[in-house]
HTML snippet that shows the backbone in 3Dmol.js (N, CA, C, O; Angstrom):
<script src="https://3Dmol.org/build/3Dmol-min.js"></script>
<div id="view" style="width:600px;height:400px;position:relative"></div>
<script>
const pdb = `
ATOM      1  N   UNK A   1       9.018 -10.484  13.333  1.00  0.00           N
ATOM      2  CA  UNK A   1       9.836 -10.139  12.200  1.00  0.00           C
ATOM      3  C   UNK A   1       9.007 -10.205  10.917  1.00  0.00           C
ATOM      4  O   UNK A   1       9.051 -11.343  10.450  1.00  0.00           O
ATOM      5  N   UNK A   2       8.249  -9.341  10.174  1.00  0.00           N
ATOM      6  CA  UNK A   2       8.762  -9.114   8.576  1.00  0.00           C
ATOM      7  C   UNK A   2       6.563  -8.658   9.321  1.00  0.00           C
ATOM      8  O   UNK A   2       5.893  -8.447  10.333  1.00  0.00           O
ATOM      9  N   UNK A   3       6.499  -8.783   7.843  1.00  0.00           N
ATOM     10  CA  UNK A   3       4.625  -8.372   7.799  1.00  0.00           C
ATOM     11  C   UNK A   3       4.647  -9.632   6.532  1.00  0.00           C
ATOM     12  O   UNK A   3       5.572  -9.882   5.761  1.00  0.00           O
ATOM     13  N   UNK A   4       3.484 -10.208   6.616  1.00  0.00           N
ATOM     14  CA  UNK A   4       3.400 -11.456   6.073  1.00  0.00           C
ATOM     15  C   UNK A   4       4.228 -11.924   4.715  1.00  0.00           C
ATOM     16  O   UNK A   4       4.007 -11.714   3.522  1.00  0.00           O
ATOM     17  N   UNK A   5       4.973 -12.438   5.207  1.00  0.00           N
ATOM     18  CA  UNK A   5       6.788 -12.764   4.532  1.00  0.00           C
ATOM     19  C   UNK A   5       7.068 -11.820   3.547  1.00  0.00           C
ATOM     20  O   UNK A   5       7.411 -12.032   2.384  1.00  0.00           O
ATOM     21  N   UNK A   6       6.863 -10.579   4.213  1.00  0.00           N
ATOM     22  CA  UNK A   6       7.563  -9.436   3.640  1.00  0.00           C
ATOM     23  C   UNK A   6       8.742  -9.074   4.965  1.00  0.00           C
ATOM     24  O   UNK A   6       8.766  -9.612   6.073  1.00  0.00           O
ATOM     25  N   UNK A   7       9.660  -8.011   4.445  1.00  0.00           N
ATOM     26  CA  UNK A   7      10.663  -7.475   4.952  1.00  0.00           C
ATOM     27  C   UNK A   7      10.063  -6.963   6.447  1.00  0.00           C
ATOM     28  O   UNK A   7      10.507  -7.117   7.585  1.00  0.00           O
ATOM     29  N   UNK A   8       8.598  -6.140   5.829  1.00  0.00           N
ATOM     30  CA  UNK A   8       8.050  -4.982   6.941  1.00  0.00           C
ATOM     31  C   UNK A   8       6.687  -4.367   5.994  1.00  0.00           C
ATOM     32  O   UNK A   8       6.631  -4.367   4.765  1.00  0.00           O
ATOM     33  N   UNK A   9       5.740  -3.908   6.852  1.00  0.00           N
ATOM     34  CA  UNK A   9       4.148  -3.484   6.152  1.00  0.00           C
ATOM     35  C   UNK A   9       4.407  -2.191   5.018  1.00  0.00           C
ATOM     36  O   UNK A   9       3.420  -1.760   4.422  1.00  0.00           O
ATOM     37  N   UNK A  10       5.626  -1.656   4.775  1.00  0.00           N
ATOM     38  CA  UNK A  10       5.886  -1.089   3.720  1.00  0.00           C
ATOM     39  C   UNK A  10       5.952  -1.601   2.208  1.00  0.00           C
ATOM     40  O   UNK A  10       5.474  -1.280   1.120  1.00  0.00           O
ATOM     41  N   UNK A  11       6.883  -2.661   2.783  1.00  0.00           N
ATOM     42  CA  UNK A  11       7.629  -3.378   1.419  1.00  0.00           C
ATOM     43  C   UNK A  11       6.282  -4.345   1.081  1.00  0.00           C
ATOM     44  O   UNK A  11       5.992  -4.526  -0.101  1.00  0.00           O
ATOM     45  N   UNK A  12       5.567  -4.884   2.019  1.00  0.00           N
ATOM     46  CA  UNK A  12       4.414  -5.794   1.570  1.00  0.00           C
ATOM     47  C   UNK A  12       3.208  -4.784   0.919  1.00  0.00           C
ATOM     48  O   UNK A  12       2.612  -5.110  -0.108  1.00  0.00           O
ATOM     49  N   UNK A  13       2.943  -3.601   1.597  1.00  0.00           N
ATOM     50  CA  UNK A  13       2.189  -2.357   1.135  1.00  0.00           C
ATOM     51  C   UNK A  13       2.325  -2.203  -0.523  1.00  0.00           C
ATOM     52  O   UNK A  13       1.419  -2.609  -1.251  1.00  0.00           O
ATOM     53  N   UNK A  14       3.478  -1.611  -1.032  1.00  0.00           N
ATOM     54  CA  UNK A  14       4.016  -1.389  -2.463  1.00  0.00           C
ATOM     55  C   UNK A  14       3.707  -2.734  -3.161  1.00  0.00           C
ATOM     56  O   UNK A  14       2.885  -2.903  -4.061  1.00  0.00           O
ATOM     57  N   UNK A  15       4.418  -3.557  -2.655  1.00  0.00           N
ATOM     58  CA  UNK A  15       4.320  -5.130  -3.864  1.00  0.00           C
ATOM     59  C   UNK A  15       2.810  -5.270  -3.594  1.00  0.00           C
ATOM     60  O   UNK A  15       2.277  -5.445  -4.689  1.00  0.00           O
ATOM     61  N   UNK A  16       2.008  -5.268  -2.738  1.00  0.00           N
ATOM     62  CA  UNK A  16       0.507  -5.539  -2.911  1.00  0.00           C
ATOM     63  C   UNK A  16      -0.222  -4.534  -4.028  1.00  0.00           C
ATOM     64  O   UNK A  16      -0.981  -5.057  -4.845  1.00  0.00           O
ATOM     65  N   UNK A  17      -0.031  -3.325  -4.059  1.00  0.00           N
ATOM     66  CA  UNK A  17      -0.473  -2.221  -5.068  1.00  0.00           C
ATOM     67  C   UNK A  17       0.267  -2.570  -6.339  1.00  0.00           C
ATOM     68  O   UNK A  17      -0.475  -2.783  -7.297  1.00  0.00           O
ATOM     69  N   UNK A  18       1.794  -2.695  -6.599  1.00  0.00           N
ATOM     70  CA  UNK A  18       2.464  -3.381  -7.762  1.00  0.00           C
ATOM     71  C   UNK A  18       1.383  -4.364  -8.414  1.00  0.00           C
ATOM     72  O   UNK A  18       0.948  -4.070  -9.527  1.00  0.00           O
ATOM     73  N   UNK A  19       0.941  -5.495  -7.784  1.00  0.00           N
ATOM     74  CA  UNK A  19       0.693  -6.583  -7.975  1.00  0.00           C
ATOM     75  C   UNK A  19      -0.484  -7.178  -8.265  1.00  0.00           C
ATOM     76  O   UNK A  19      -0.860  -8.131  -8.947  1.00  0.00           O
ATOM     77  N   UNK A  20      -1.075  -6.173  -7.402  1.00  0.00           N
ATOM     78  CA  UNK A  20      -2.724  -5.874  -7.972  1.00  0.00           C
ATOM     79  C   UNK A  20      -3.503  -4.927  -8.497  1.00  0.00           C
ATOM     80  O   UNK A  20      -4.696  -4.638  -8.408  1.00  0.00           O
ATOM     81  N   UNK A  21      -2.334  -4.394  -9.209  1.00  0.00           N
ATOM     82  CA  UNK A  21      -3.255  -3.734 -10.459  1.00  0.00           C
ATOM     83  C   UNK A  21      -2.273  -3.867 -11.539  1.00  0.00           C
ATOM     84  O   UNK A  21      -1.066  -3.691 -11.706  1.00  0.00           O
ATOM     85  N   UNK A  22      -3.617  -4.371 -12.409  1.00  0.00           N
ATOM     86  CA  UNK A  22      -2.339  -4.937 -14.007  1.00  0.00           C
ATOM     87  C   UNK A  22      -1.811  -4.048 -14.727  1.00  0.00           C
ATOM     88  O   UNK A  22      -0.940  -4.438 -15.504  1.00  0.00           O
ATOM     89  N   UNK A  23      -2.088  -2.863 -14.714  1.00  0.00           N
ATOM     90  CA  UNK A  23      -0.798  -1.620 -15.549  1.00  0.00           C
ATOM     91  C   UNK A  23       0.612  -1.615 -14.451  1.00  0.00           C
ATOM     92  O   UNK A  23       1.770  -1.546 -14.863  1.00  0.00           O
ATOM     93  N   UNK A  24       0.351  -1.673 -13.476  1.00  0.00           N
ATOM     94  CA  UNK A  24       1.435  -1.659 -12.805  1.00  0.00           C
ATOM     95  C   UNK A  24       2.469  -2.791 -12.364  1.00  0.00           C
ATOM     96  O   UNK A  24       3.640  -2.622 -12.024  1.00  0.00           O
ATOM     97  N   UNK A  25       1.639  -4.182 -12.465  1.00  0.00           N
ATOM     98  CA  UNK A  25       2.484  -4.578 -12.466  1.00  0.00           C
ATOM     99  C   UNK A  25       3.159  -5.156 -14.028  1.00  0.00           C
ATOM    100  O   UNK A  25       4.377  -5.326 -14.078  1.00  0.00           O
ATOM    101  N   UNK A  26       2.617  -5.337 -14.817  1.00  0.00           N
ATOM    102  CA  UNK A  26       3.073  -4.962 -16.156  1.00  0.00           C
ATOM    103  C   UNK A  26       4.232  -4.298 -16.309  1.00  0.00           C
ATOM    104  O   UNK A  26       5.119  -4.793 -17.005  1.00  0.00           O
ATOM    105  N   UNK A  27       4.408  -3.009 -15.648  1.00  0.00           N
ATOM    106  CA  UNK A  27       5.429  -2.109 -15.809  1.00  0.00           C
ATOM    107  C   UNK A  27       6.281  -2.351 -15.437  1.00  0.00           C
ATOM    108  O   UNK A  27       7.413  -2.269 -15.914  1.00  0.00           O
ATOM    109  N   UNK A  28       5.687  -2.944 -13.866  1.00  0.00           N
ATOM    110  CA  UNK A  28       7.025  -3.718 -13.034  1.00  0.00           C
ATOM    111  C   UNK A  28       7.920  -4.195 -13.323  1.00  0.00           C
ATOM    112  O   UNK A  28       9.097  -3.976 -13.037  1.00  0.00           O
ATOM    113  N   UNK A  29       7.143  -5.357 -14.313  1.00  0.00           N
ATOM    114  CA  UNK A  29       8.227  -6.607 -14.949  1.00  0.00           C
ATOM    115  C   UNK A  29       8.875  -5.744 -15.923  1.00  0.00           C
ATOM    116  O   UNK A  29       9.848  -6.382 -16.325  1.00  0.00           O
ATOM    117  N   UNK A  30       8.847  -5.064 -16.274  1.00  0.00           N
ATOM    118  CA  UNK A  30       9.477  -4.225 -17.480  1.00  0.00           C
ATOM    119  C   UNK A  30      10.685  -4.147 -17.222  1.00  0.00           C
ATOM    120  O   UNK A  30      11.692  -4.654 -17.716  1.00  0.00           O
ATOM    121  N   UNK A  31      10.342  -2.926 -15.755  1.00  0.00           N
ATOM    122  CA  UNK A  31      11.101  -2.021 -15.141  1.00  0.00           C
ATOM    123  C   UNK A  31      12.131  -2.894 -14.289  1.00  0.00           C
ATOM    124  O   UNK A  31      13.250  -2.443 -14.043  1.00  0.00           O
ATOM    125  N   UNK A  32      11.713  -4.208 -13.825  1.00  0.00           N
ATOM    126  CA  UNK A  32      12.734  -5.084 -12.903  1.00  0.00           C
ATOM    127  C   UNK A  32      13.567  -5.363 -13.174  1.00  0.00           C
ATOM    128  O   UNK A  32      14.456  -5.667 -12.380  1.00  0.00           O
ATOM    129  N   UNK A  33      13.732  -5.407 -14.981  1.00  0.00           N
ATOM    130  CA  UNK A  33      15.084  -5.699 -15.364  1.00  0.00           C
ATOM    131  C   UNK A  33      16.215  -4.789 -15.033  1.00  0.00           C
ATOM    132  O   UNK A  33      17.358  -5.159 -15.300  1.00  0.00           O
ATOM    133  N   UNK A  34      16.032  -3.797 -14.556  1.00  0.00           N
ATOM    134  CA  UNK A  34      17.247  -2.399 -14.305  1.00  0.00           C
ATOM    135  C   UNK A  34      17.051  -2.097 -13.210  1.00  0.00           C
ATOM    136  O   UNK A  34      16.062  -1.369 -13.120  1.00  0.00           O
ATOM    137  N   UNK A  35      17.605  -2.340 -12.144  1.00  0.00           N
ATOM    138  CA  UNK A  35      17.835  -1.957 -11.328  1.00  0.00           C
ATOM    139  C   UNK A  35      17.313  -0.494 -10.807  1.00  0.00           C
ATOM    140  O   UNK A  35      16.234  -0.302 -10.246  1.00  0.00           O
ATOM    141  N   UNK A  36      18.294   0.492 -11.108  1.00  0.00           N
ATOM    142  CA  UNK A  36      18.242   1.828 -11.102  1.00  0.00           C
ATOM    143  C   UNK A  36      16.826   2.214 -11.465  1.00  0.00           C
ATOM    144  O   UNK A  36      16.034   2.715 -10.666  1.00  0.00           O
ATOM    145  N   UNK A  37      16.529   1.903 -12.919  1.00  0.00           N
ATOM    146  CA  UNK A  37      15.093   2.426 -13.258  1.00  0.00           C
ATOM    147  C   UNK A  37      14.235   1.882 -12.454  1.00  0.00           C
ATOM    148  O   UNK A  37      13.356   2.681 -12.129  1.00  0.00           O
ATOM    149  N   UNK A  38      14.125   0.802 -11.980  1.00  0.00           N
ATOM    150  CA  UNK A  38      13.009   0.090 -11.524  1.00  0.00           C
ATOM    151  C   UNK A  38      12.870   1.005  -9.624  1.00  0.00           C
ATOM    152  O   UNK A  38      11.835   1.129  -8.968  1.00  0.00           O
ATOM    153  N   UNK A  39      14.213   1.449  -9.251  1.00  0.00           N
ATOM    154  CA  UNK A  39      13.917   2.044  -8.457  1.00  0.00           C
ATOM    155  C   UNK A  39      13.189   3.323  -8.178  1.00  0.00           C
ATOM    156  O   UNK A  39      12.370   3.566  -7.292  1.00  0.00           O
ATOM    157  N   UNK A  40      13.678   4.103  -9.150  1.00  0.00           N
ATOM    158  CA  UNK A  40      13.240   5.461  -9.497  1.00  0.00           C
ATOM    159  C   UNK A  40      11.516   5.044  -9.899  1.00  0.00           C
ATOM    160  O   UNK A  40      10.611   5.848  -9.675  1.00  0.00           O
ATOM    161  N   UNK A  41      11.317   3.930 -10.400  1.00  0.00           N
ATOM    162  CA  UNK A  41       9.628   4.123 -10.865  1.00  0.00           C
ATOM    163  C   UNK A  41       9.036   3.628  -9.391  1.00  0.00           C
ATOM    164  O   UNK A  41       8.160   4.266  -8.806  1.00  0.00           O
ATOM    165  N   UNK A  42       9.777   2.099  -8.735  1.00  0.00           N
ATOM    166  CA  UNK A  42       9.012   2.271  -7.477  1.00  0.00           C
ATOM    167  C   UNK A  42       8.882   3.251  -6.722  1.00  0.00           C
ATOM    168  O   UNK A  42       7.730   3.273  -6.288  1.00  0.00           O
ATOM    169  N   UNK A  43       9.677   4.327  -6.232  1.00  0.00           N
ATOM    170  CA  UNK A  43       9.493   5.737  -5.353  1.00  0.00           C
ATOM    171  C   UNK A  43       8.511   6.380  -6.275  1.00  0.00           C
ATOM    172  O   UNK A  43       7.794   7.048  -5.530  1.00  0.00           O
ATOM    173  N   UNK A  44       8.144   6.515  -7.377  1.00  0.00           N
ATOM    174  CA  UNK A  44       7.325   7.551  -8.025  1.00  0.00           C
ATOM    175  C   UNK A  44       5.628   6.647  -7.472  1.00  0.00           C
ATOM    176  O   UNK A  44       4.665   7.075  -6.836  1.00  0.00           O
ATOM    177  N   UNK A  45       5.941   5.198  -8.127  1.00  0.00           N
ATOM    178  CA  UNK A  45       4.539   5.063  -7.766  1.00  0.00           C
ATOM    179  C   UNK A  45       4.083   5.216  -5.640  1.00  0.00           C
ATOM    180  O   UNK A  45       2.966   5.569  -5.262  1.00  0.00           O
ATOM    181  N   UNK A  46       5.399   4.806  -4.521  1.00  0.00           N
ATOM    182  CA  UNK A  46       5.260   4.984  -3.815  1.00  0.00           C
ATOM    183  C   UNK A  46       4.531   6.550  -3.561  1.00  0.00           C
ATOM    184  O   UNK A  46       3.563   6.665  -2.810  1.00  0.00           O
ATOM    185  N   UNK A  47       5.070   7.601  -4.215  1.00  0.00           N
ATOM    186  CA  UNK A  47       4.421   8.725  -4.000  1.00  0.00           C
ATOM    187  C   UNK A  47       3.021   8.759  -4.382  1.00  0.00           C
ATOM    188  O   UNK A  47       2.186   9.173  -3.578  1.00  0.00           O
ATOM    189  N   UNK A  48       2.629   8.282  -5.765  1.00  0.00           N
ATOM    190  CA  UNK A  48       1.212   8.142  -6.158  1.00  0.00           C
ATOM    191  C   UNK A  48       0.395   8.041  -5.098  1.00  0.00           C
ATOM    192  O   UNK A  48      -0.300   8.860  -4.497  1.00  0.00           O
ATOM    193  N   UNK A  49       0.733   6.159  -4.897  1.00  0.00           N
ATOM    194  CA  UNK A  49      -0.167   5.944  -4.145  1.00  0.00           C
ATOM    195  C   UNK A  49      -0.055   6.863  -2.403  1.00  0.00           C
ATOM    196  O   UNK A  49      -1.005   6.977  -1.629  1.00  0.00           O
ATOM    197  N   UNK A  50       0.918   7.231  -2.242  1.00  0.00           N
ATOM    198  CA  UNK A  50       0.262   8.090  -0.658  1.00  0.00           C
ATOM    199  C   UNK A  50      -0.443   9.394  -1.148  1.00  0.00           C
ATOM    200  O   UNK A  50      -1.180  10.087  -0.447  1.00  0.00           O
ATOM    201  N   UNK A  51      -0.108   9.634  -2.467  1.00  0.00           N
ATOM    202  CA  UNK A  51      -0.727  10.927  -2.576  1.00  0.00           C
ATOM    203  C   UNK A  51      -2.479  10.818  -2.989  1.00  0.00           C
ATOM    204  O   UNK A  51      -3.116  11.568  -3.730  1.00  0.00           O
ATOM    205  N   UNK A  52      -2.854   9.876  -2.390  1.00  0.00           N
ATOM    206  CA  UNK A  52      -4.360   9.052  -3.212  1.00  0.00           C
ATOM    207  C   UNK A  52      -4.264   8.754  -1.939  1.00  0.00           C
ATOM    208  O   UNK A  52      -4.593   9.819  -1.416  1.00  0.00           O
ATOM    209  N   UNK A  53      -4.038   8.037  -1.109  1.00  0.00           N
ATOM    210  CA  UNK A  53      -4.255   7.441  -0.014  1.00  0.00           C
ATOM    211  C   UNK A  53      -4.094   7.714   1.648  1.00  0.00           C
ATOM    212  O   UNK A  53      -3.009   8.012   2.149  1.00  0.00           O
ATOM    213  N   UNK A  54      -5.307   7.571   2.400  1.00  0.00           N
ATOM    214  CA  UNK A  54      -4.832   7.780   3.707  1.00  0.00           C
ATOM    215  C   UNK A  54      -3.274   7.087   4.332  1.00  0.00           C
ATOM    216  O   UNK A  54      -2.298   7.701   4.764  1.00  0.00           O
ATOM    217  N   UNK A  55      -3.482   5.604   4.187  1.00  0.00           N
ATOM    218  CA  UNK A  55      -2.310   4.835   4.950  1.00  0.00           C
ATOM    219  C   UNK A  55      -1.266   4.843   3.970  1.00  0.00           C
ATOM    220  O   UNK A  55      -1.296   4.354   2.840  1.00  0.00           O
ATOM    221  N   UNK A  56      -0.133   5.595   4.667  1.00  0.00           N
ATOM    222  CA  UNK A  56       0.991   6.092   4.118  1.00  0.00           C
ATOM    223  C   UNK A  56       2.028   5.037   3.528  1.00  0.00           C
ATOM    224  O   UNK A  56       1.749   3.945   4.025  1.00  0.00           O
ATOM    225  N   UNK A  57       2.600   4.981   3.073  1.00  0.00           N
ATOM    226  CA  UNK A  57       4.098   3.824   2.932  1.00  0.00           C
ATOM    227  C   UNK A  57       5.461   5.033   2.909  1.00  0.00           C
ATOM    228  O   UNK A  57       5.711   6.092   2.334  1.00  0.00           O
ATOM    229  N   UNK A  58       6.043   4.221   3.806  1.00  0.00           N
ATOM    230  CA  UNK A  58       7.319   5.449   4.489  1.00  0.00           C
ATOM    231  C   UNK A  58       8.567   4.585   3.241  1.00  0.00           C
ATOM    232  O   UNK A  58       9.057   3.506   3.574  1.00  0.00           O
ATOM    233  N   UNK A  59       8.864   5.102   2.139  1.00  0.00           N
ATOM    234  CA  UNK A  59       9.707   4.854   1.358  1.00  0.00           C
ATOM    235  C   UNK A  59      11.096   4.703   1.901  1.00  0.00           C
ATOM    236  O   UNK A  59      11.697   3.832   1.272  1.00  0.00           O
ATOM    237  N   UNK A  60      11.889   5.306   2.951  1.00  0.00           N
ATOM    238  CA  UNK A  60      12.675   4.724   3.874  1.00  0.00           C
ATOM    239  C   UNK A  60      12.611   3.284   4.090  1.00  0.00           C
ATOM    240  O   UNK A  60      13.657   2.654   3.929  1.00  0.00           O
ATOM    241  N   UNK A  61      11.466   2.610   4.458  1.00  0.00           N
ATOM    242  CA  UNK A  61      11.457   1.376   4.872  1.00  0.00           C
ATOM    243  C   UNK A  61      11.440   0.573   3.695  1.00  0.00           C
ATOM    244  O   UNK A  61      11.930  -0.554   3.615  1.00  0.00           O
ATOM    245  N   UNK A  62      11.009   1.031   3.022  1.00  0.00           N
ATOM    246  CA  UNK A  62      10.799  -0.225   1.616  1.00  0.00           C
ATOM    247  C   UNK A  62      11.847  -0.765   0.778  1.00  0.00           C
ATOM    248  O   UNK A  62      12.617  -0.118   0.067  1.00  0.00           O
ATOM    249  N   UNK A  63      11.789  -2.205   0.960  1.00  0.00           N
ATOM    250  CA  UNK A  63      13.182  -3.067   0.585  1.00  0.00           C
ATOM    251  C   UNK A  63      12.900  -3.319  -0.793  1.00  0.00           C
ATOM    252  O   UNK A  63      12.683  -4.406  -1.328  1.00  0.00           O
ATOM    253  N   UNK A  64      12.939  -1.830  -1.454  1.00  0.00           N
ATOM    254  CA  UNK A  64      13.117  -2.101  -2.839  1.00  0.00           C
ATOM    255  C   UNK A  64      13.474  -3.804  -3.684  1.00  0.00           C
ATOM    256  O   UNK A  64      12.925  -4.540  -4.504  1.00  0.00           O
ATOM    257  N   UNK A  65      14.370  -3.783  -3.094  1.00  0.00           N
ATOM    258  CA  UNK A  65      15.300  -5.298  -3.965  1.00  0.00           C
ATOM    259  C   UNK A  65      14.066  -6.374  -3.782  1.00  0.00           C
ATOM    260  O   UNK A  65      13.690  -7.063  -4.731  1.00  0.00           O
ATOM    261  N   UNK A  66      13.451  -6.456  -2.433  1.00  0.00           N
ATOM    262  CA  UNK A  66      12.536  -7.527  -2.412  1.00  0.00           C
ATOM    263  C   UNK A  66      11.228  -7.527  -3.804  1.00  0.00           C
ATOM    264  O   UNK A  66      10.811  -8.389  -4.578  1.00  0.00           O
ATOM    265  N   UNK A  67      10.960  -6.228  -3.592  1.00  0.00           N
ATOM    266  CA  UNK A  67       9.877  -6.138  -4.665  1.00  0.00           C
ATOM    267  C   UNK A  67      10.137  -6.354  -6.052  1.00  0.00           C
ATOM    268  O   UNK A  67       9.279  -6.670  -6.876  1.00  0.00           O
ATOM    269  N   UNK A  68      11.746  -6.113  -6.360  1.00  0.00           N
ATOM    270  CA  UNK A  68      11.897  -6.564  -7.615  1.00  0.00           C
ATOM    271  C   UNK A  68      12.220  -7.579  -7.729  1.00  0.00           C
ATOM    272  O   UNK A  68      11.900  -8.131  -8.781  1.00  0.00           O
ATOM    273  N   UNK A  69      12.938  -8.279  -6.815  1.00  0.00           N
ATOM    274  CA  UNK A  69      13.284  -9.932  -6.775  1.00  0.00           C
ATOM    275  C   UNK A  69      11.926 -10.504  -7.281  1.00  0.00           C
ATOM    276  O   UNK A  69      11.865 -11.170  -8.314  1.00  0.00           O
ATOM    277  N   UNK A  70      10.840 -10.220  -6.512  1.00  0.00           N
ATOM    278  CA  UNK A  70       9.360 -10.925  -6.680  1.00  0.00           C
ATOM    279  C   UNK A  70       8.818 -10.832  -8.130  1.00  0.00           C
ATOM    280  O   UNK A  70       8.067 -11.498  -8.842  1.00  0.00           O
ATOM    281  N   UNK A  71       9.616  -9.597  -8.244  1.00  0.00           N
ATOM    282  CA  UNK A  71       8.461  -9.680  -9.904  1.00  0.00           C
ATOM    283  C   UNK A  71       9.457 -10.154 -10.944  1.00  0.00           C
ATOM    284  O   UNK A  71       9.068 -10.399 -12.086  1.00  0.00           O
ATOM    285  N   UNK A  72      10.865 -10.306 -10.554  1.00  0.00           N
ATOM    286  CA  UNK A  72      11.687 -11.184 -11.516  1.00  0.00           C
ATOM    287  C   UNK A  72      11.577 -12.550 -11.647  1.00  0.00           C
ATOM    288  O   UNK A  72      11.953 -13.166 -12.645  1.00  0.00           O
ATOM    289  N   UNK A  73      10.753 -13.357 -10.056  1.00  0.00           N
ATOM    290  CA  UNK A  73      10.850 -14.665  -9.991  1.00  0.00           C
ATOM    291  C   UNK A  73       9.534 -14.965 -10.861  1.00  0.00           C
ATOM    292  O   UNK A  73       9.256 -16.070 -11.327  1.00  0.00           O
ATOM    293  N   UNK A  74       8.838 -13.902 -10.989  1.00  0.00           N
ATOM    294  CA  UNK A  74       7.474 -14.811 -11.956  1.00  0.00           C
ATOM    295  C   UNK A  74       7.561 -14.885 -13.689  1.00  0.00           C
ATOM    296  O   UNK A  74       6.686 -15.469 -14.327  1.00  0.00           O
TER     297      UNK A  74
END
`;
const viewer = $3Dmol.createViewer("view");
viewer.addModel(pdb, "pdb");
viewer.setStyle({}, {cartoon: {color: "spectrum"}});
viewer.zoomTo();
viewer.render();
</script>
């Protein structure tokens, strides 16, 4: 169960790229406060990064809420 105390290797995929790079996650915290927006920017950067990258992240799987929970708790 989960990819290292993530939901699944999606949701840990996104919050690892969020998280390690400081414009983005910067934005994050911005964006975590709203729900809605914060979703719409995670799917955009989800697209970025597959569109740059071989190993894909299937936006279906990604437990949005987790990634913003994380960047609300810091």
């Amino acid at each position: 169960m989960g990819y290292s105390g993530w939901t699944n290797w999606d949701t840990w995929n996104l919050a690892l790229w969020i998280n390690n790079e400081e414009s983005l996650y910067h934005k994050g915290r911005v964006m975590a406060g709203e729900e809605q927006r914060f979703r719409a920017w995670a799917r955009v950067v989800c697209e970025d990064i597959n569109a740059e990258h071989e190993e894909r992240i299937e936006w279906e799987k990604v437990n949005v809420e987790e990634v913003r929970d994380s960047l609300l708790e810091e």
